[in-house]
Z-matrix of the N, CA and C atoms (Angstrom, degrees):
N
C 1 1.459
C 2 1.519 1 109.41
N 3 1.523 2 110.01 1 131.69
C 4 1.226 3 89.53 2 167.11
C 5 1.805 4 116.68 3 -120.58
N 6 1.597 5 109.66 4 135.89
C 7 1.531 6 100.93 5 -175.34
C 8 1.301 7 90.00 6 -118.74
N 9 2.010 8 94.17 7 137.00
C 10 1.176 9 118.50 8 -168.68
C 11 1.861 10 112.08 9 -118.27
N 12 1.183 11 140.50 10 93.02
C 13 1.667 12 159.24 11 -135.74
C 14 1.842 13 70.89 12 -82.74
N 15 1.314 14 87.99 13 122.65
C 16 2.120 15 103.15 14 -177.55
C 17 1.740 16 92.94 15 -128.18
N 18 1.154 17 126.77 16 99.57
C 19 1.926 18 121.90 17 172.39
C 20 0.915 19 98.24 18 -73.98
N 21 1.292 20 111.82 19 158.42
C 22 1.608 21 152.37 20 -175.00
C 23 1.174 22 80.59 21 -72.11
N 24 1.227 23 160.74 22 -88.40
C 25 1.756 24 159.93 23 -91.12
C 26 1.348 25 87.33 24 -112.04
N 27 1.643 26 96.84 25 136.22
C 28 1.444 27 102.77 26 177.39
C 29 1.241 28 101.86 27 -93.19
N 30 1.701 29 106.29 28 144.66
C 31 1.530 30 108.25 29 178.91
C 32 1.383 31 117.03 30 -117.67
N 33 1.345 32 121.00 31 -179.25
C 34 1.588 33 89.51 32 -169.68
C 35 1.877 34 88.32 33 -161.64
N 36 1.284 35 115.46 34 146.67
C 37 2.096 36 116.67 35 -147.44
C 38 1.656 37 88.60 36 -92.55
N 39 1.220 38 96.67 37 132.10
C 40 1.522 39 98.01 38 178.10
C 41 1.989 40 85.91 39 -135.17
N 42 1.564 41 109.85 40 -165.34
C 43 1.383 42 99.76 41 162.96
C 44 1.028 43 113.86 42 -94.21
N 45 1.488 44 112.93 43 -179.40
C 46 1.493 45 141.26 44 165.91
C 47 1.551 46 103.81 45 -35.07
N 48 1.461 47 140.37 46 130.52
C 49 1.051 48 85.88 47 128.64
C 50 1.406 49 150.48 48 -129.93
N 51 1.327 50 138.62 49 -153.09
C 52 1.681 51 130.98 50 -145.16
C 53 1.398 52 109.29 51 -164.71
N 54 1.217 53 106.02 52 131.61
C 55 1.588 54 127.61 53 169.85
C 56 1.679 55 102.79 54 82.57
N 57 1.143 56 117.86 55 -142.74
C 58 1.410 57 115.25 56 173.80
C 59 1.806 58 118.72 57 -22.76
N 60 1.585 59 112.93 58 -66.14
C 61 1.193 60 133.54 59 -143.05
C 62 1.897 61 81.68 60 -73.28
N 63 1.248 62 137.94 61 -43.51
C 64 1.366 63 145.94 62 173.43
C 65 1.870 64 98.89 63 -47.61
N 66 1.196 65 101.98 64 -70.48
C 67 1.571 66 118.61 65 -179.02
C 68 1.651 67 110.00 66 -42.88
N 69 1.364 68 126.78 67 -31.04
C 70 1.376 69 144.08 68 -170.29
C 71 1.526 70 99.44 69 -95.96
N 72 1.394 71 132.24 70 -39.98
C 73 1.479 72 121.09 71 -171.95
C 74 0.960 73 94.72 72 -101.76
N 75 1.517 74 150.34 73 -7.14
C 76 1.139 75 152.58 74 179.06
C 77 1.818 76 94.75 75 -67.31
N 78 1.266 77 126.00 76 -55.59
C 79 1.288 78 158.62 77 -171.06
C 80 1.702 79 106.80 78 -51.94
N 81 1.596 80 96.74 79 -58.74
C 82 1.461 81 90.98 80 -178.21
C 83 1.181 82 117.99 81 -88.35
N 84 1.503 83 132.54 82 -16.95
C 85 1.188 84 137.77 83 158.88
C 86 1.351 85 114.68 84 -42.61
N 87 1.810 86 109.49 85 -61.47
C 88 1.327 87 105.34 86 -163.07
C 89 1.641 88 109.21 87 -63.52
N 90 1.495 89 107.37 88 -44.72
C 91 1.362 90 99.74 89 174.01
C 92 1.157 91 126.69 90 -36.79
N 93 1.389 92 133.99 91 -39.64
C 94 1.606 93 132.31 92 176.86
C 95 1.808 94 107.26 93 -73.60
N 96 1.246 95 118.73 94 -41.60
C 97 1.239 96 103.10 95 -179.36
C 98 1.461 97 100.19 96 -85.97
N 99 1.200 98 161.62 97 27.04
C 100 1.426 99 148.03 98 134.69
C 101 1.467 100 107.76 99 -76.09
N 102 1.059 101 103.32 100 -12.10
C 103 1.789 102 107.22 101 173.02
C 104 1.146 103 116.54 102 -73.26
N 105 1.841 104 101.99 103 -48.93
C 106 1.487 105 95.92 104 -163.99
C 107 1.694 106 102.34 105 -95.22
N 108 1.392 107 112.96 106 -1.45
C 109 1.644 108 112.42 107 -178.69
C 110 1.657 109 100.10 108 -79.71
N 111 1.520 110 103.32 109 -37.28
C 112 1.523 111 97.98 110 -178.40
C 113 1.703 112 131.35 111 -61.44
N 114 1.710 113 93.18 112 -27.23
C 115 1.784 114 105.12 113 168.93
C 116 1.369 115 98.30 114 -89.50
N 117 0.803 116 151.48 115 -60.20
C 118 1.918 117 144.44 116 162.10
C 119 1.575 118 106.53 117 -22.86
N 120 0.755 119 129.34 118 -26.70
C 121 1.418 120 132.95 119 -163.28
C 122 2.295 121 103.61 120 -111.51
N 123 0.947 122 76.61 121 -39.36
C 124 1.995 123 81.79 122 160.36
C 125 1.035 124 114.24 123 -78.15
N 126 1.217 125 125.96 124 -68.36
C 127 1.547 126 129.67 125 -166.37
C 128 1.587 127 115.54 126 -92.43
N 129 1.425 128 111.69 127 8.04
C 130 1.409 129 104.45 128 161.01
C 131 1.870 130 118.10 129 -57.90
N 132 1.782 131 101.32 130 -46.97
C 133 1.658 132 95.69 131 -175.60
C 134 1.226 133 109.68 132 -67.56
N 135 1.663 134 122.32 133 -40.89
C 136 1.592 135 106.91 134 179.05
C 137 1.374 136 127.37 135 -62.58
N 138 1.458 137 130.08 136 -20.43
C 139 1.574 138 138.57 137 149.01
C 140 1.076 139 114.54 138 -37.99
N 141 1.380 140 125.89 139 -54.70
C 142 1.580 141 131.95 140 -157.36
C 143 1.761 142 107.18 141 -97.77
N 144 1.395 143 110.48 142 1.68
C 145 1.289 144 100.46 143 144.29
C 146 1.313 145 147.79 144 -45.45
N 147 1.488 146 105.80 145 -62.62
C 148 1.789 147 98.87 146 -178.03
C 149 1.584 148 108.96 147 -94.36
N 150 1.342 149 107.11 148 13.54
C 151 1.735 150 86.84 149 153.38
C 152 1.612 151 131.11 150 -75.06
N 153 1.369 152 98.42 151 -7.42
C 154 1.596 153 112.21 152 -178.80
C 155 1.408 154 112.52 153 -90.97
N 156 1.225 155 122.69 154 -27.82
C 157 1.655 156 119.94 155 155.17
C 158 1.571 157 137.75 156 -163.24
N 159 1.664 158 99.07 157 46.34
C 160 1.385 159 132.20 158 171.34
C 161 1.658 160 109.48 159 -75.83
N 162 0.927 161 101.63 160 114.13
C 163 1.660 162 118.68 161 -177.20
C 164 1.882 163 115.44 162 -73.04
N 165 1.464 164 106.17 163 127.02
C 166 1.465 165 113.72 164 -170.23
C 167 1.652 166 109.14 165 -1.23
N 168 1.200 167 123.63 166 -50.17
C 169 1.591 168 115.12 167 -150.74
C 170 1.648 169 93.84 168 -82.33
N 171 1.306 170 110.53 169 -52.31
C 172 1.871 171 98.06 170 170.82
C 173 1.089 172 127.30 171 -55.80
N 174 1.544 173 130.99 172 -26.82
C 175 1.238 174 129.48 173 -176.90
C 176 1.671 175 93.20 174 -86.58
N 177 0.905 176 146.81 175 -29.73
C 178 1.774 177 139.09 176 164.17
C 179 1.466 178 97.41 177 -65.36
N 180 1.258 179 122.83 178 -58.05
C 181 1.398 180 98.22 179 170.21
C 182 1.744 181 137.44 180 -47.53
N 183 1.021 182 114.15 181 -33.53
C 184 1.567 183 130.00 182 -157.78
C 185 1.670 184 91.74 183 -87.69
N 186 1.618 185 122.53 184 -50.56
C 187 1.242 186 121.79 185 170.04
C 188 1.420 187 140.80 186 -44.36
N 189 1.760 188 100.92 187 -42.09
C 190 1.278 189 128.48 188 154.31
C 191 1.170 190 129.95 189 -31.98
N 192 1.522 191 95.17 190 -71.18
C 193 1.605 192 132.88 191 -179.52
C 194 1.576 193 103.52 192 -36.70
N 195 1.792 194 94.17 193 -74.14
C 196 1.799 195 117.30 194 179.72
C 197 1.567 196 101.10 195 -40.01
N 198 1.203 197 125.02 196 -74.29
C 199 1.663 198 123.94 197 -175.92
C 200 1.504 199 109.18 198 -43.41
N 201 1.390 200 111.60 199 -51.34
C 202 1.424 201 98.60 200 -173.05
C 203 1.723 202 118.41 201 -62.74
N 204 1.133 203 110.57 202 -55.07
C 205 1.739 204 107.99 203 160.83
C 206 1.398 205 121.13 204 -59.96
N 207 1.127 206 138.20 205 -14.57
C 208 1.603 207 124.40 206 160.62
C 209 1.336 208 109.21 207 -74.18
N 210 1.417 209 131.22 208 -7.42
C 211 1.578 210 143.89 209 -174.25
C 212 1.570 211 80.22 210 -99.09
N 213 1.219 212 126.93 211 -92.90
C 214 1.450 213 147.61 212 -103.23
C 215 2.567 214 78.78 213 -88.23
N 216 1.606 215 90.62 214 -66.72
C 217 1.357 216 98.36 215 -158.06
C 218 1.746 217 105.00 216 -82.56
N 219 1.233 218 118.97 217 -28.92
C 220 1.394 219 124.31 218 -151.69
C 221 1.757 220 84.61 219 -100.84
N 222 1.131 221 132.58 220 -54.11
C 223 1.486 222 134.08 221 -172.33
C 224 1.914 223 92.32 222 -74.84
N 225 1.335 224 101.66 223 -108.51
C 226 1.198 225 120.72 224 -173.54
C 227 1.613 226 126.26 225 -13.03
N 228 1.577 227 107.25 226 -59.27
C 229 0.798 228 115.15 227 -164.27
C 230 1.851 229 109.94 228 -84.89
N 231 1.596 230 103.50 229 -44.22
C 232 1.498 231 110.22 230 -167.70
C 233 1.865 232 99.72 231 -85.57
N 234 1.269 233 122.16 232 -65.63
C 235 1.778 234 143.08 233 170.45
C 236 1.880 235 84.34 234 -19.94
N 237 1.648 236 99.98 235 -97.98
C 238 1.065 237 102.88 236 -166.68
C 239 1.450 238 134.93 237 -75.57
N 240 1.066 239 113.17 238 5.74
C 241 1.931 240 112.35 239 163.84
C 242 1.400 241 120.51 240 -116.64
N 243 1.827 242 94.09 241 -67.53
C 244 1.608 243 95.64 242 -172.71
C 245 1.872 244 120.31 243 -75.15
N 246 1.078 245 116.46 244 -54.07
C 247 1.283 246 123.03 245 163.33
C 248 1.474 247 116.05 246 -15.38
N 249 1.697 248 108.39 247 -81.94
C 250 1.453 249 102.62 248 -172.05
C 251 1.968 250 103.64 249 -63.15
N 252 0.958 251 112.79 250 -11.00
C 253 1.752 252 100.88 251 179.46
C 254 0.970 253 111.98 252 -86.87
N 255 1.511 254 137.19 253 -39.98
C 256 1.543 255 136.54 254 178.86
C 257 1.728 256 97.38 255 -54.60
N 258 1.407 257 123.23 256 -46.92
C 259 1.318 258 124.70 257 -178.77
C 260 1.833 259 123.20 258 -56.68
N 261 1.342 260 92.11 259 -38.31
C 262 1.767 261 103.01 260 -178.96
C 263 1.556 262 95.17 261 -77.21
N 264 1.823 263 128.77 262 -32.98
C 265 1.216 264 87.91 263 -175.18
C 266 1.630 265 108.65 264 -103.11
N 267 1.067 266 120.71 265 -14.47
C 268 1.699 267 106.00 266 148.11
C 269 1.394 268 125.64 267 -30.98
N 270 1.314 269 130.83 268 -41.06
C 271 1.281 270 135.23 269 -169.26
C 272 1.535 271 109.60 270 -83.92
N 273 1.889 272 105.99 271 -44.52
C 274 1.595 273 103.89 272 172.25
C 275 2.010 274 107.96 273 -73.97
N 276 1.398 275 116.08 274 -22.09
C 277 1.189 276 112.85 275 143.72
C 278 1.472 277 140.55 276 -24.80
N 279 1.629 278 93.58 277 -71.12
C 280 1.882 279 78.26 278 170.93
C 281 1.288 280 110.22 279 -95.59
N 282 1.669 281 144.80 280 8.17
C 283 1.024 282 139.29 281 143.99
C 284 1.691 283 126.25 282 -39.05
N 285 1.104 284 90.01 283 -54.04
C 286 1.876 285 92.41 284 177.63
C 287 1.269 286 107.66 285 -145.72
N 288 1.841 287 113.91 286 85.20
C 289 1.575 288 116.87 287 -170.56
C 290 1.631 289 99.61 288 -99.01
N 291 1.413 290 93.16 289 156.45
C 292 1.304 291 109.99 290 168.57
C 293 1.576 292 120.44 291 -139.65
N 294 1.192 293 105.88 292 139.31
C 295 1.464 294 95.58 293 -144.46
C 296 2.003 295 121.83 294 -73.92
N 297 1.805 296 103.27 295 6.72
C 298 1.488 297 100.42 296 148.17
C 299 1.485 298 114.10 297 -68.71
N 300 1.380 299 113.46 298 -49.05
C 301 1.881 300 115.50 299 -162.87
C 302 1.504 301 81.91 300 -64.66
N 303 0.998 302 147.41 301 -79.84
C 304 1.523 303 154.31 302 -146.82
C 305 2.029 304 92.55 303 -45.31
N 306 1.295 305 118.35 304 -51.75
C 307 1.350 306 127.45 305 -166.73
C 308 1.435 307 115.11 306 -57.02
N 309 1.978 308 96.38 307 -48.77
C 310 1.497 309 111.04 308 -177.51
C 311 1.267 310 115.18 309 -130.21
N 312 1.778 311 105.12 310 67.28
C 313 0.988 312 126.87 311 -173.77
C 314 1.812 313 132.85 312 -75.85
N 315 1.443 314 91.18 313 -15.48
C 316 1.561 315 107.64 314 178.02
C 317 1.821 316 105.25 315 -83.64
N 318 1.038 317 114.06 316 -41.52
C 319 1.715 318 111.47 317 160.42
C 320 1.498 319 115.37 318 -62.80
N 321 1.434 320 120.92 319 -52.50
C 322 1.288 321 120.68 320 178.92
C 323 1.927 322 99.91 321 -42.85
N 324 1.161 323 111.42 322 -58.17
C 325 1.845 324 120.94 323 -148.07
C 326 1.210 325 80.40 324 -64.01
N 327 1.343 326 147.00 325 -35.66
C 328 1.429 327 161.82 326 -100.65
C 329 1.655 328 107.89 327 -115.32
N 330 1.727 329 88.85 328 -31.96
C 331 1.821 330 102.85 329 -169.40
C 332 1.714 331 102.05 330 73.99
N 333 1.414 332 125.23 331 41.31
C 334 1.800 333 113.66 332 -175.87
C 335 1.309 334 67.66 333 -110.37
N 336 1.059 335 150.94 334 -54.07
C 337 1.863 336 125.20 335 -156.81
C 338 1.638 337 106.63 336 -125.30
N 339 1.229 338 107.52 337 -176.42
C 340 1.850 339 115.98 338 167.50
C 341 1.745 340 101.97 339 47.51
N 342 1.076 341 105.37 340 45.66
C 343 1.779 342 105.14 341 -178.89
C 344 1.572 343 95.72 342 -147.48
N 345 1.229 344 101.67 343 177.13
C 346 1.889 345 135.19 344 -168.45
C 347 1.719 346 81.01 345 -60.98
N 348 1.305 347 96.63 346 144.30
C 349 2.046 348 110.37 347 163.68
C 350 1.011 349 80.04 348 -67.55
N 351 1.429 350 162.09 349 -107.55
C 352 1.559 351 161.10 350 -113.61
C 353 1.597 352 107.81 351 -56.94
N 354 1.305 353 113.47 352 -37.49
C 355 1.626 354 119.78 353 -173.58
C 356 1.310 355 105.70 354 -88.91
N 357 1.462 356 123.52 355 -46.95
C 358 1.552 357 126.20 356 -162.03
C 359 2.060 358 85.94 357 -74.52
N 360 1.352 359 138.52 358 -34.25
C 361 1.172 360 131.54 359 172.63
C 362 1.742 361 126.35 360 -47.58
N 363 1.391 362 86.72 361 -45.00
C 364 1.766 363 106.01 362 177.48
C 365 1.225 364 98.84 363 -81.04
N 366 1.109 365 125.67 364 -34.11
C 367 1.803 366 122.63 365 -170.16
C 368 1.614 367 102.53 366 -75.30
N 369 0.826 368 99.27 367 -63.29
C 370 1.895 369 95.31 368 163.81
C 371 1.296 370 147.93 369 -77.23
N 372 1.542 371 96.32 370 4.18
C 373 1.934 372 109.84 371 173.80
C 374 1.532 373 91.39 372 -94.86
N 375 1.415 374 122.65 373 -32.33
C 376 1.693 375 117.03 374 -179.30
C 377 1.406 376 107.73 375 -97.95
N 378 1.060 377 119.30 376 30.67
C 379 1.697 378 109.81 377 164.58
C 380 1.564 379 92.15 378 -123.27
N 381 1.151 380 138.83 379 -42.39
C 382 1.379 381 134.15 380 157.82
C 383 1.972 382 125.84 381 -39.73
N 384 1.339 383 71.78 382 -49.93
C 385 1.817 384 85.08 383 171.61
C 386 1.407 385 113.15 384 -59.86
N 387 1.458 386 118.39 385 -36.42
C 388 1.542 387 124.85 386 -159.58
C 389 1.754 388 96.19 387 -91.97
N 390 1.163 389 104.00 388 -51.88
C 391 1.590 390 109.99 389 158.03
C 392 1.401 391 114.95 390 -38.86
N 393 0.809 392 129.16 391 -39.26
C 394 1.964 393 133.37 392 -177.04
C 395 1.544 394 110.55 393 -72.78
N 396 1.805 395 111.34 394 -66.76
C 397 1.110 396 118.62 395 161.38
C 398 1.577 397 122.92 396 -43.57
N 399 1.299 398 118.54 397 -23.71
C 400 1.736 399 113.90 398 178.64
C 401 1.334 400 116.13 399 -69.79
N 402 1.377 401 91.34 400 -48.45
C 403 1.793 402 114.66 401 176.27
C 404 1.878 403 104.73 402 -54.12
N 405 0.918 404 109.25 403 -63.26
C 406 1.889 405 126.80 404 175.86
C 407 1.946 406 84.48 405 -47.94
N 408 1.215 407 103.41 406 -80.93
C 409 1.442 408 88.62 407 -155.03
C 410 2.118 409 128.45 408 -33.10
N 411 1.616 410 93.18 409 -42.60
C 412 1.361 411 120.32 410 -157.19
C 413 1.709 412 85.75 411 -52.10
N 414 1.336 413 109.16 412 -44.86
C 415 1.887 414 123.66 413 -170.58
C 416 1.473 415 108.91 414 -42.33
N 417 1.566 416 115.75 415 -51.12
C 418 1.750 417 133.76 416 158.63
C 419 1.161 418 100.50 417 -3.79
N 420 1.890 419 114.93 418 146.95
C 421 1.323 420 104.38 419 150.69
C 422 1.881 421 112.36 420 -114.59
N 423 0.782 422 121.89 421 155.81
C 424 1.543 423 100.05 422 172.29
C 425 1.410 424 110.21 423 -72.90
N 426 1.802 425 91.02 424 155.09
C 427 1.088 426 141.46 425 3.56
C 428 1.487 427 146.35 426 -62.08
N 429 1.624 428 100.22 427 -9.45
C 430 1.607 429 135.54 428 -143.13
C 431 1.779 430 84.63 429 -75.98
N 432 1.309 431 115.93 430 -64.19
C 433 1.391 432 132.55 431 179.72
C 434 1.445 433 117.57 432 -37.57
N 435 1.983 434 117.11 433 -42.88
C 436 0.924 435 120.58 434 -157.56
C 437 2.043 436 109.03 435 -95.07
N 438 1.469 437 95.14 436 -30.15
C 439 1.554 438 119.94 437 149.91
C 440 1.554 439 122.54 438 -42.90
N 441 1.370 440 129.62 439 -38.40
C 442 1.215 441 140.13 440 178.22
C 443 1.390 442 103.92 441 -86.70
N 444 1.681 443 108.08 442 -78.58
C 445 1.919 444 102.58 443 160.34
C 446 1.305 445 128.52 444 -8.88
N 447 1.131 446 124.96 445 -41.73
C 448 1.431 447 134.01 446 -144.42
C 449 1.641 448 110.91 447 -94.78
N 450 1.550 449 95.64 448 -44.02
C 451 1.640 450 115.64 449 157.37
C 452 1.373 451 113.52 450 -45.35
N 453 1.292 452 92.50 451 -73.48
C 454 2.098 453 97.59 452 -179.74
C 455 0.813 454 105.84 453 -47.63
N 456 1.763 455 139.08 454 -72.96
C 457 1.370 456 132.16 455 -173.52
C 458 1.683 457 103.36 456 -8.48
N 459 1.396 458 94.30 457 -77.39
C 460 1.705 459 117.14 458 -169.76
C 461 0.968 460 107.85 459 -42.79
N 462 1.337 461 127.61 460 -38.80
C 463 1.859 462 132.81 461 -168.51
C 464 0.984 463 105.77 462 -72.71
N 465 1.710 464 114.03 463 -65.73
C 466 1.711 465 116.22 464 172.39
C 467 1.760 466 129.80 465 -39.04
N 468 1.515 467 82.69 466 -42.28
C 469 1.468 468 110.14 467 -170.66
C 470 1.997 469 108.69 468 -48.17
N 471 1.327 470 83.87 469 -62.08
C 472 1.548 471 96.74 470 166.70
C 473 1.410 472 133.05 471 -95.30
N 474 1.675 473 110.33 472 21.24
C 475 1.178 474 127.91 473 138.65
C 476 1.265 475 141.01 474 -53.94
N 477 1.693 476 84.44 475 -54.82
C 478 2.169 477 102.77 476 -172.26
C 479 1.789 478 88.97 477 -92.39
N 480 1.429 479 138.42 478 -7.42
C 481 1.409 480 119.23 479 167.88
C 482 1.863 481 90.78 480 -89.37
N 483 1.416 482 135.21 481 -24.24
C 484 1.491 483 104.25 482 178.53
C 485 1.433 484 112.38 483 -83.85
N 486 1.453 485 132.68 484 1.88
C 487 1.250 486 134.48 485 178.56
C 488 1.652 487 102.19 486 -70.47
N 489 1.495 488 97.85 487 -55.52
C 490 1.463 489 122.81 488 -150.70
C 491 2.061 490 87.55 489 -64.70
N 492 1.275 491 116.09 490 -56.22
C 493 1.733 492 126.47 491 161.45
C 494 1.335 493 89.53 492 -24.98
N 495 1.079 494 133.06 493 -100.66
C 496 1.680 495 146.50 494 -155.26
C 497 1.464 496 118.76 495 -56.68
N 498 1.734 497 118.33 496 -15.47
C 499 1.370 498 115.88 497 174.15
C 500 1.544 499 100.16 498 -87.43
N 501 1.400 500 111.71 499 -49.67
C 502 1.559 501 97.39 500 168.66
C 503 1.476 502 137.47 501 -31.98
N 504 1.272 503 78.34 502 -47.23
C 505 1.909 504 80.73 503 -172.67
C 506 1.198 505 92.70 504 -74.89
N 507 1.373 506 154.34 505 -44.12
C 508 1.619 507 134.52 506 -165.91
C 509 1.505 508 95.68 507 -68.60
N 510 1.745 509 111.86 508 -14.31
C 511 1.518 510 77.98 509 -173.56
C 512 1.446 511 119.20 510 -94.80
N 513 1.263 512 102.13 511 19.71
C 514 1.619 513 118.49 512 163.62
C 515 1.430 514 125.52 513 -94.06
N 516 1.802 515 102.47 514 -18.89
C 517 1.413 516 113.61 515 -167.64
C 518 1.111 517 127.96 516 106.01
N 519 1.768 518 115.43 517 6.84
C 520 1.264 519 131.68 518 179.27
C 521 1.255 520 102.65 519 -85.28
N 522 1.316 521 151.50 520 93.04
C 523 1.465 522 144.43 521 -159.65
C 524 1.835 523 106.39 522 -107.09
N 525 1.390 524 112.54 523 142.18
C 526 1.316 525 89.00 524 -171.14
C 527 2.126 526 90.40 525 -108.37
N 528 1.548 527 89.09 526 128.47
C 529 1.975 528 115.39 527 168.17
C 530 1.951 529 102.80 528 -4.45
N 531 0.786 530 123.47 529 -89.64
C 532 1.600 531 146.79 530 -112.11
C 533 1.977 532 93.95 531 -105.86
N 534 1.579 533 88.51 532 62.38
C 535 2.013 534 79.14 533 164.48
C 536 1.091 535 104.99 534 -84.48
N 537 1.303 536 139.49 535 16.92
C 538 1.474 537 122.03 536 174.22
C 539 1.662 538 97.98 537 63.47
N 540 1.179 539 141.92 538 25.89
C 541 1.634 540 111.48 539 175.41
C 542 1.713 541 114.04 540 -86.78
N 543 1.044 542 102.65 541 156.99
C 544 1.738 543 119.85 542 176.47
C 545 1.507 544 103.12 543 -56.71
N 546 1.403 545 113.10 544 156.91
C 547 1.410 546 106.69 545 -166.13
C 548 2.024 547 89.14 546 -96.90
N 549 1.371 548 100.26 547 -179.74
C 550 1.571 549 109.11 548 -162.62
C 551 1.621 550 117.19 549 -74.97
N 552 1.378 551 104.86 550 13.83
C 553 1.283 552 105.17 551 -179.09
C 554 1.568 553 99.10 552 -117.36
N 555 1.459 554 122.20 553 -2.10
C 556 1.520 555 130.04 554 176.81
C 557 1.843 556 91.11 555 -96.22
N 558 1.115 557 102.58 556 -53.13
C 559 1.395 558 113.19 557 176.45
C 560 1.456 559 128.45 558 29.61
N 561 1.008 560 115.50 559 -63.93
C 562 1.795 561 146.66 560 -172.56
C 563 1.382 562 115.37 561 -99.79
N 564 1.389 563 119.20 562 52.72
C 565 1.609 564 120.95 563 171.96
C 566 1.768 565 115.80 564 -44.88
């Protein structure tokens, strides 16, 4: 049998790319996954708290929780939206850098600037939102805290592996469609 992994995101063959323009998406990529390795890397120990002595109904909760965000945040949200876009604009990144986008490149990959009014809106009503919820969460006590943690872990988790999916393939030339950029008459922020 052969099974062949087909993404939702349409992609579309551009080249490799090489020399600088490699060195530049290399750049904005990593910046997003040091982001999300750095919250993966905090809130891994507070997750793995109440598996050590969370009583039947939290551990059905926490399991729940985890499945539903590897569906909801880790598939849905990172696979099919953000992932392949942080990647397309890394790539139009080192295609035509300039050395603010190149500087503040983790917002650029990010969609917070040089993008569609419609995207840079969503890009910054959900980084505020996620900002709110962090603050809310931290308040938790465990187990409640470590139940929520545990999700993200998972979400992030299979965030920075769908980034890492989607940098590969551009680095073959498989580029994925949809950087969200402003059309050429927005062009010039």
């Amino acid at each position: 049998m052969d099974f062949c992994y087909t993404s939702p995101v349409e992609m579309t063959v551009k080249g490799a790319p090489s020399g600088l323009h490699r060195w530049i998406f290399l750049w904005g990529t990593g910046c997003v996954l040091l982001l999300l390795g750095q919250a993966v890397w905090r809130l891994t120990p507070l997750a793995l708290e109440p598996l050590g002595s969370a009583g039947p109904a939290v551990l059905v909760a926490y399991f729940a929780w985890v499945v539903f965000m590897a569906y909801s945040e880790g598939y849905r949200g990172f696979h099919q939206r953000f992932s392949p876009r942080v990647v397309a604009r890394a790539y139009h990144l080192g295609e035509s850098p300039t050395p603010l986008r190149v500087l503040l490149a983790l917002p650029f990959c990010m969609s917070l600037f040089h993008t569609t009014r419609k995207q840079r809106i969503v890009s910054w009503t959900l980084t505020l939102v996620i900002v709110g919820i962090v603050v809310a969460v931290r308040q938790l006590p465990q187990p409640w805290r470590g139940v929520i943690d545990g999700g993200v872990v998972i979400g992030l988790t299979l965030g920075a592996i769908s980034i890492l999916y989607y940098a590969a393939q551009a680095l073959v030339g498989r580029v994925p469609k949809d950087a969200a950029l402003p059309s050429e008459a927005m062009a010039h922020e």
